[in-house]
C-alpha positions in Angstrom: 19.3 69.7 43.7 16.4 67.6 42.5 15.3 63.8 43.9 13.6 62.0 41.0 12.4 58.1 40.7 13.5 56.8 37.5 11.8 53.4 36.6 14.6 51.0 34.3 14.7 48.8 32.2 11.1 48.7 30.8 10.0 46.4 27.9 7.1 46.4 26.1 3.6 45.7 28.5 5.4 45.3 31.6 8.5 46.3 33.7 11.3 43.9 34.0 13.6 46.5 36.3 13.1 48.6 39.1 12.6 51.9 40.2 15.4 54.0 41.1 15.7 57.2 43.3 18.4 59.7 42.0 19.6 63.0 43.0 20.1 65.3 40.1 21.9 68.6 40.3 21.8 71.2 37.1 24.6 72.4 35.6 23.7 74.7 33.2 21.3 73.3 31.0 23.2 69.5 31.9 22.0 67.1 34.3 24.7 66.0 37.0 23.4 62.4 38.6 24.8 62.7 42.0 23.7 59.7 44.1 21.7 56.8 42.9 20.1 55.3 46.0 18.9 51.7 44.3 21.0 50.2 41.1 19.4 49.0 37.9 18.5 45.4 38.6 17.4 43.5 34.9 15.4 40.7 34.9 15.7 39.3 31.3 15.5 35.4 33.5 12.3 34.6 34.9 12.2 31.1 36.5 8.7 29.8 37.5 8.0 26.7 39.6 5.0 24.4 40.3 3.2 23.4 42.0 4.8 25.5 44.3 4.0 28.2 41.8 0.8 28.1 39.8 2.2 29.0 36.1 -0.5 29.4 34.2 -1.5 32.8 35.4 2.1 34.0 34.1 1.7 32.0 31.6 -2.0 34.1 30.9 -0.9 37.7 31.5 2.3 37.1 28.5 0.2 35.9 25.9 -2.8 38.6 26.6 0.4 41.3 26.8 1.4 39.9 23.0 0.7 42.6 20.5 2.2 41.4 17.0 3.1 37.7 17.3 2.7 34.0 19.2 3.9 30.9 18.5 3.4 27.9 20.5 4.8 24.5 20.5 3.1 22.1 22.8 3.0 18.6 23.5 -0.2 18.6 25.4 -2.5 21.5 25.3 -5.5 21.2 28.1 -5.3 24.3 30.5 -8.7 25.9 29.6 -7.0 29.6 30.9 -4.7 29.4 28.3 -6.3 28.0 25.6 -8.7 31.0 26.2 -5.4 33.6 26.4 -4.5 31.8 22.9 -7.8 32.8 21.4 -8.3 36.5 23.0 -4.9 37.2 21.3 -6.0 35.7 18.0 -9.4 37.8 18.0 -7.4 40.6 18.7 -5.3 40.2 15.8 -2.1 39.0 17.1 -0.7 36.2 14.6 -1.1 32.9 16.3 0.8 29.7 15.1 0.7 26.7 16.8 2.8 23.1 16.5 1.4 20.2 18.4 2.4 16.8 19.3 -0.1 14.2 17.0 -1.5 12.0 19.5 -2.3 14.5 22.1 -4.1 16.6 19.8 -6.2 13.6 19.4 -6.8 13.2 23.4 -10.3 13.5 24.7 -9.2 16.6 27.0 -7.3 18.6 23.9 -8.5 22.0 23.6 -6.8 21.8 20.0 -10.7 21.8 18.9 -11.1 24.9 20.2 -8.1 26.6 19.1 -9.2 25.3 15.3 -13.1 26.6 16.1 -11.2 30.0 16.8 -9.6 30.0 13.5 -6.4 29.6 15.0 -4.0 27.7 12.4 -2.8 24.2 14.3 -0.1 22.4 12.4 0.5 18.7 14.0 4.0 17.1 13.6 3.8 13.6 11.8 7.1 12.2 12.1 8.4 9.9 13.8 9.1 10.7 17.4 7.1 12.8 20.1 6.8 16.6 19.1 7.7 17.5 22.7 9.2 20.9 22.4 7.0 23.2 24.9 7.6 26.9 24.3 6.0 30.3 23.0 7.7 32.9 21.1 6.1 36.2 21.8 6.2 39.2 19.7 9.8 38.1 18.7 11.3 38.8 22.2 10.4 37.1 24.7 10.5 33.3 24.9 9.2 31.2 27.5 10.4 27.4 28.0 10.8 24.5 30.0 9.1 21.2 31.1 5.5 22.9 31.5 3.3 21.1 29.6 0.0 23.7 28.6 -2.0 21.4 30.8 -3.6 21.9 34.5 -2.3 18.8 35.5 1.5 20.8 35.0 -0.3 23.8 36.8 -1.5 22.3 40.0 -0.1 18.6 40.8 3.1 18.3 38.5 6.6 19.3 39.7 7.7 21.4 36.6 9.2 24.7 35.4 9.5 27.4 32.7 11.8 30.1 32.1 10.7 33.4 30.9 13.8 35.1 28.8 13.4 38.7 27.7 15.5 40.6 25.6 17.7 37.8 24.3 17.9 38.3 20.5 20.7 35.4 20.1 18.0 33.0 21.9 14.9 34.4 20.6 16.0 33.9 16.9 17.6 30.3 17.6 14.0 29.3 19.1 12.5 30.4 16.1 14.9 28.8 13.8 13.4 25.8 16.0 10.0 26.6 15.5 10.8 26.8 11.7 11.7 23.6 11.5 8.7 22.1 13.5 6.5 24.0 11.0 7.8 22.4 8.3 7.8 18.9 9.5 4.1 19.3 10.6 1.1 19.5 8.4 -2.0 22.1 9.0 -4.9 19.8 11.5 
């Protein structure tokens, strides 16, 4: 008999289960699990609180894990971390879109600037109504939401919240079913 750790439940970038220790025994050529000591434990709900919680860094590390995709609608967009996440992903070649909210693109402490400096496309909703949806699509499978506003004021003094949801196709595609319709009530800034 063999003891093995077995790490579970992997997605892409990062590890969203645990690591297991099993006993194996052979039979013949066929593996015979005999004992796990720990049980798979998936994690596709991350909540995240502040100010309890800083966010941002969570916030950082998903969008500089994206490798094909990132879409972002924000209200208010002044966290200078994240802004700078936004960018490193776009220079590495990941497809950034963004949706803002009009008047706080226009707000002295926007970052939006910089995102269009970058070359990163920034589409602004003009219809009436706040745009006040505040979430990122990530490579199609992973979608993080909530009150958080992309700001440092939501990092450090605000009481707010995300939710990080990992393999959830159902949710995934009905954000950006969302996001589809932002972009087309929005025009490019």
């Amino acid at each position: 008999m063999t003891k093995h750790t077995v790490l579970l439940g992997l997605s892409p970038g990062e590890a969203t289960g645990t690591a297991a220790d099993v006993t194996i025994e052979m039979r013949g050529r066929e593996p015979l699990l005999l004992q796990p000591v720990k049980t798979l434990f998936l994690n596709p709900i991350e909540p995240h609180f502040s100010p309890e919680e800083e966010i941002a860094p969570t916030i950082v590390k998903l969008i500089d894990n994206a490798q094909h995709s990132l879409d972002i609608a924000a209200f208010a967009f002044t966290h200078p971390d994240i802004a700078n996440a936004v960018i490193r992903a776009h220079q590495r070649g990941v497809k950034v879109r963004m949706v803002m909210d009009m008047v706080n693109e226009r707000e002295k402490n926007s970052l939006a600037p910089e995102l269009i400096k970058a070359g990163i496309p920034l589409r602004v909703r003009h219809k009436r109504g706040f745009q006040h949806s505040k979430y990122l699509i990530i490579d199609q499978s992973i979608v993080v939401t909530g009150s958080f506003n992309f700001t440092t004021s939501a990092d450090e003094r605000n009481s707010e919240n995300i939710v990080v949801i990992r393999n959830a196709p159902n949710a995934e595609r009905q954000f950006a079913d969302d996001y589809q319709l932002l972009v087309a009530e929005s025009v490019i800034e």
